[in-house]
C-alpha positions as CSV (number, residue, x, y, z in Angstrom):
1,X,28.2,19.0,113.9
2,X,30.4,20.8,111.3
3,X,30.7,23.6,113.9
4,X,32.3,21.2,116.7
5,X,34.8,20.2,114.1
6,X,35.6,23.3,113.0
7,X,36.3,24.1,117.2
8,X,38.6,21.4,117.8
9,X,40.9,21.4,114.5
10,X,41.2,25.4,116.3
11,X,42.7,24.5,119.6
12,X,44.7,21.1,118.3
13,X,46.9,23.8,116.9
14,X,47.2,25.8,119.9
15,X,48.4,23.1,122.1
16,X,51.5,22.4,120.2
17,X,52.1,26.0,119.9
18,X,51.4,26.8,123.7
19,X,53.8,24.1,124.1
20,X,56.5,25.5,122.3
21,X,56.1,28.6,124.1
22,X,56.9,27.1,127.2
23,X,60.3,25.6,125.8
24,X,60.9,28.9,124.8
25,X,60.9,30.5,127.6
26,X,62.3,27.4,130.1
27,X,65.6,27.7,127.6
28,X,65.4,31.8,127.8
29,X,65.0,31.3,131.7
30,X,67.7,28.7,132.0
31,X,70.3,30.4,129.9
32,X,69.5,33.8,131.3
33,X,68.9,33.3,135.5
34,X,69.3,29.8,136.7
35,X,72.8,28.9,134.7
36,X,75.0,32.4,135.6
37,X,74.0,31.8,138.9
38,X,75.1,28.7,139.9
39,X,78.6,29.4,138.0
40,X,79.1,31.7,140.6
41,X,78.2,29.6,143.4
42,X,80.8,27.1,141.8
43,X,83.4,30.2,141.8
44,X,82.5,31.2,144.9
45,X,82.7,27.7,147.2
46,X,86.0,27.0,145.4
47,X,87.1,30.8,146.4
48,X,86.3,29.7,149.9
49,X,87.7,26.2,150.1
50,X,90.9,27.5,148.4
51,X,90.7,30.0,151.5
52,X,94.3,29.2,153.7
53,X,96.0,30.9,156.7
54,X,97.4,34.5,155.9
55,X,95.5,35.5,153.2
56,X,93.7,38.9,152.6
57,X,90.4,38.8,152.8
58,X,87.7,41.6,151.5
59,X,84.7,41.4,153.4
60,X,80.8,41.8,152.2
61,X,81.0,45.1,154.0
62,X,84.1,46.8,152.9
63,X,86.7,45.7,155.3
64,X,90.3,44.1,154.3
65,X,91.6,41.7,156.9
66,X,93.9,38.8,157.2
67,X,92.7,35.4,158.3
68,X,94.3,34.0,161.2
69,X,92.1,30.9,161.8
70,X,89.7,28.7,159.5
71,X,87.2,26.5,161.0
72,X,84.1,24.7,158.8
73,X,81.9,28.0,158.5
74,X,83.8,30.3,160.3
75,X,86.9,32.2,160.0
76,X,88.9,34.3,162.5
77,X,90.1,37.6,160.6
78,X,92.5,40.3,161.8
79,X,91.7,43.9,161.0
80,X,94.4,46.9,160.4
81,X,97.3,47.4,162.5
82,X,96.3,46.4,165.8
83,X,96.6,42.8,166.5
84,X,94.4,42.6,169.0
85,X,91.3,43.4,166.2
86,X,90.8,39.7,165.6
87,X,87.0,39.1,164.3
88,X,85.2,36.0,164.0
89,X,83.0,35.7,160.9
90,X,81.5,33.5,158.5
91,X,83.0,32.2,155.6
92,X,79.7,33.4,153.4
93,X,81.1,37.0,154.3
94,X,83.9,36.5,152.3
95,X,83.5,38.9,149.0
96,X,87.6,37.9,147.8
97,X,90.2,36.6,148.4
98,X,94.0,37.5,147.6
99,X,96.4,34.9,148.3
100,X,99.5,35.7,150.3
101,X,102.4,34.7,148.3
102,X,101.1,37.2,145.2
């Protein structure tokens, strides 16, 4: 009998600290991953509803443009010299944005 006492006084005190372990780690995960990404999904939509009309773009892959167009998930983006080089492309492509007037 004095044995199956001594057992479970051993594991009431790993519970809590199992417990606590899990907080730990749920803060260290939140803090870490989960919080720095969605601040830049916050900077990033308001980059892209901020998008207007003659701004310069930098594309995902490298490219500079300027957007002629804007549509709900698409934009229309004109590439170097020759204006005939109009691209359609996804607003999600978008990497930054300068504004015209700077």
């Amino acid at each position: 009998m004095g044995i199956l006492l001594a057992e479970s006084a051993g594991t009431a005190g790993l519970i809590p600290m199992i417990l606590m372990y899990v907080v730990i780690f749920g803060a260290f995960f939140y803090f870490v991953l989960y919080r720095p990404q969605k601040k830049e999904q916050k900077k990033m939509s308001a980059m892209l509803s901020s998008l207007e009309i003659g701004d310069c773009i930098l594309t995902s892959s490298g490219f500079y443009g300027i957007v002629i167009d804007i549509t709900d998930d698409t934009v229309i983006v004109e590439f170097g010299n020759n204006k005939n080089c109009r691209i359609p492309m996804q607003k999600s492509a978008i990497a930054q944005v300068e504004k015209a007037e700077e």
